[in-house]
Each structure stands twice: as C-alpha cells, then as structure tokens.
C-alpha angles and dihedrals in degrees: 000000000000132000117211130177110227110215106174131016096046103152085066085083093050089122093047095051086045103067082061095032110036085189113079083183087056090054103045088056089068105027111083093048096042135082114252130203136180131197113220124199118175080348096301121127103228100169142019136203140190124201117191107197109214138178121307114025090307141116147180134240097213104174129021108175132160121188109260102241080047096058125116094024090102095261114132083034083068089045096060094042089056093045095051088047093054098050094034082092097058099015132062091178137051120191126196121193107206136142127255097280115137104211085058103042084042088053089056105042088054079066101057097265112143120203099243105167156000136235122231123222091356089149090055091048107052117016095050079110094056097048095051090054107046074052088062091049082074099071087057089056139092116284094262101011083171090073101067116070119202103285097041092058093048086049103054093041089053072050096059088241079126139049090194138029125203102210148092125286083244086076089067101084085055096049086047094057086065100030113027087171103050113125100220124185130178139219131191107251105267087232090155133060092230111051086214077073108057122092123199111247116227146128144144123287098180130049125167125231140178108229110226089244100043109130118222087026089163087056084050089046090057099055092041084052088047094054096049087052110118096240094047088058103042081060100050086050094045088050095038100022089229133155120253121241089208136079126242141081095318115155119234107241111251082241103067095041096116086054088052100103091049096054093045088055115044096247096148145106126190139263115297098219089051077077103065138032116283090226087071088078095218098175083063103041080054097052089043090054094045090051080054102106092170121124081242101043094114091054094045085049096054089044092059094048089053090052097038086053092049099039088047087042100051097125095050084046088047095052092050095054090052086052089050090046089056105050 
C-alpha cells in the first residue's frame, strides 16, 4: 500500500468523496483549499482524504471514503493514522465533521476522537437545495399522489397507470405479483444537472448476528451457512431482483441493467435515513412538508428537522456537553 498527497486534479476523485459527502456543492466548497490523500493498493486507489488546515494549530478532516467493495480491509483506519501522524507536528487538534451514525462515530472513537460538539441548524444551513427540489418533484406527479399508499401504487403501476416509478428496486416483487409479465427497467434518479454527478443510493437494511448467550449456536451457524451458499443466494436474487453482498459469479437481475454502470463502479452513497434516528418519523415529516402549500414550508420544515434531531439525539448531546464540562 502506498499513501500519496493529490495537488491538482482533484475533482477526478468526485465519486469517491461522494460516498462520504452525498453533496458535490458542499465539497467543492472545501476542496481546492484543503490537503488531499489517497491510499493505493496494486495500483488501485482504494480511499481518499481531505485536511483542511485551519487557525491555531487545527485542522479538519473534511472527507474519509473508502470504495465500497474495499471497505472493511483497514484501509481508511491506515489512512487516518497516516494522516494524524502527519499533522501531529503542526496541529494539536483535529476536528471531524459526521452524522450521528453510529458505525461511523464508533469508527472514530476506536481511534481516540472524542465528540466534542454539536452544530446548531445544520439542516437549515445546508439542505435548503434538496428540499426544494424533492418539492419540485411534485409538479411531475399524479394529480393527488397522497392518495396512493405503497401497494396501491405498486399496484396501479403493475397496472400501466404509470410510465416511472420513483422507488427502489425492492418494490419489483410487489409489482410482479400483479403484473408477472411487466418489463421493468431502472434508472438512478437524475438528482444533478450534469449525469457525471449523480450517485446511485443504496445500502443493507438487514444483517444477520449470533447473540453471546444464544443456545444450539452451532444449529444457528448452519442455517446462516445455508443461507451464504451460492445457490441459496442465486435463488433469493432471481425471486426479489436484488444485488448480492458477496462476491462471486452472481447475475444482475434484467431488472437493474440500466443501474449496471453505477454498481460496477462504485458510483453509490448510502441510505439517507441510515443517517438519523428512526424515532424522528421522517416518511411522515416529508409528507408533511410536501402537503405544506405556504409560501415557508420549506423553512418550517427545516426547522423541524433541526428540533426533531436534536429532541430524538438528547444522550449523545448529552454526552458532548459533559465532555465539554469537563474540559
């Protein structure tokens, strides 16, 4: 593995810096005045970091990303161990801005950071853009698309009552049940003027684990090794068109082809609401925002957003303000 420092050329990463930074606006913001690093490995550039060095002997690590079929190899962990010992000469702090996902935070507290604040009105500050946009999605829909729950939409597109969809691919076993014969093809959501923009969002809701205490483990073991077999597998993706985590010769259901290049590639970011606690309700804050026809709807709905965050994250918060108590 080698570490080298980009000067020039940045942008050439973009897809990269997007699986740890979904806004390309909010990047470019810091990229041409920050420090980046990549992490090579057979020629191959696996992970990517930014540094922005700030006042006072501190800086910021502003991007952390490691390609998706890289990730959990250590990589970006040797990253950030190159990249502390490389500042530890000019800096005494090291600041990361993240959400409160706690894989992430967890990642970086295993590697001595310490939560030390919280911002205030963030989601004011920086999503005004996408939801004025998902807003403007509105005047491309039915006439009352409140009125269809999920399975009657699935139901009245099988039907042909729609050309598009907006949805994820694990809608098509649905659609299928009314229409077997439906040729279905997907697209990732043109959310950027320029397609070179656009990542495809995706991720795992569902993982599977063997409690400490669990009785007849080896029983549990079997099935779990019954369901990684190949074949096992090859039968799940045929009935849901799904995409396999695990390497080897699958086949990419017919259905997902258009979203081929994205997948081989790379060219994807995780699930927005993997990002905030599910007690927050955002479906329905959406919605609500969406049934807002006054001229602030999107303000009172950022606002919300900001509160809600705050009111369904009160022990971290609470945990930051001890830590800043104490020092």
């Amino acid at each position: 593995m080698k570490i080298r420092q980009i000067t020039r050329d940045k942008d050439e990463y973009m897809d990269l810096l997007l699986l740890a930074d979904p806004q390309e606006d909010m990047i470019e913001k810091y990229l041409d005045r920050s420090d980046m690093f990549v992490l090579v490995n057979g020629g191959d550039v696996c992970s990517v970091c930014v540094v922005e060095q700030l006042k006072n002997r501190k800086c910021e690590l502003k991007n952390l990303a490691t390609r998706v079929e890289d990730r959990g190899k250590g990589y970006a962990k040797y990253l950030l161990r190159y990249i502390c010992e490389r500042y530890s000469s000019t800096c005494d702090v090291m600041y990361v801005g993240t959400g409160n996902y706690k894989r992430v935070v967890n990642f970086y507290e295993k590697c001595g950071f310490i939560n030390s604040h919280i911002v205030a009105n963030f989601f004011t500050e920086n999503y005004r853009e996408v939801a004025e946009k998902t807003e403007a999605l509105l005047q491309y829909a039915e006439p009352n698309p409140y009125a269809y729950g999920y399975n009657d939409a699935c139901t009245a597109f099988a039907r042909g009552e729609s050309a598009m969809y907006t949805i994820g691919n694990y809608a098509i076993p649905q659609i299928k049940s009314v229409n077997p014969d439906i040729n279905i093809d997907s697209f990732t959501f043109p959310a950027n003027e320029s397609e070179a923009d656009n990542v495809l969002n995706s991720g795992v809701d569902l993982h599977f684990c063997v409690m400490k205490e669990t009785k007849n483990k080896e029983a549990v073991y079997e099935v779990l090794r019954f369901l990684y077999e190949d074949e096992t597998i090859n039968i799940y993706l045929e009935d849901q068109g799904g995409i396999a985590c695990k390497e080897g010769d699958f086949e990419l259901p017919a259905e997902l082809e258009g979203m081929r290049a994205y997948i081989e590639a790379g060219r994807m970011t995780d699930y927005q609401d993997h990002h905030y606690p599910s007690e927050m309700s955002v479906d329905a804050m959406i919605q609500t925002f969406l049934l807002d026809e006054s001229d602030n709807a999107v303000d009172t709905f950022l606002a919300r957003f900001d509160s809600d965050w705050t009111r369904y994250n009160k022990d971290l918060i609470w945990k930051v303000q001890q830590y800043q108590k104490e020092h």
